[in-house]
N, C-alpha and C positions, 0 to 999 in steps of 0.2 A: 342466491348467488348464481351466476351465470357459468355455464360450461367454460369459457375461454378463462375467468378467474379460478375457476378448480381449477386449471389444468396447469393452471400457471405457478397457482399454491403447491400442487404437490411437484410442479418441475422446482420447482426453487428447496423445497424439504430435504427431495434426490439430492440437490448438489449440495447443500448446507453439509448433511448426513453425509456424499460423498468426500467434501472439502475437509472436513474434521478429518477424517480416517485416514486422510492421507497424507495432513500435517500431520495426524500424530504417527505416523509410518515413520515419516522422514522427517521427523522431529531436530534432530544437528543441523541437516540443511535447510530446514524451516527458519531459524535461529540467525544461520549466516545469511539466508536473503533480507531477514528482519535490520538485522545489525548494517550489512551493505547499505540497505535502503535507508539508515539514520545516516550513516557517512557521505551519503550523496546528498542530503536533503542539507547536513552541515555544512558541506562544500561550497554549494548552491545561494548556499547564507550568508558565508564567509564571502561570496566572488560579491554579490551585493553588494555587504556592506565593504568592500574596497570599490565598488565604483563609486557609490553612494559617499563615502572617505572623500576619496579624488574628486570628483565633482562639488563637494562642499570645500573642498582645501583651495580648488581652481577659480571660487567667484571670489 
C-alpha cells in the first residue's frame, strides 16, 4: 500500500469515527434533517408526477 492510500485510509476512519459521535451527540437534530430530507425527496416526487400527470392528460 502506498503512502497517499494510508493516508487517505486513516483520514476517512478520522471522519467515520468523527461523523458517528457527533450524530450521536445531536441525535433529535439528526432525526429532523433525516425526516426533512424524506419530505423534500416526497415533494420532488409528488411535483414529478403532476407534470408527468399533465403532460400525459395534454397529448
Amino acid at each position: 500500500m502506498d503512502k497517499t492510500g494510508l493516508a487517505t485510509l486513516l483520514v476517512g476512519i478520522v471522519l467515520l469515527i468523527v461523523g458517528v459521535v457527533l450524530m450521536w451527540y445531536w441525535l433529535p437534530q439528526f432525526i429532523q434533517v433525516l425526516l426533512g430530507g424524506i419530505g423534500i425527496v416526497l415533494a420532488v416526487a409528488g411535483l414529478c408526477g403532476i407534470v408527468l400527470g399533465y403532460l400525459m392528460i395534454k397529448e
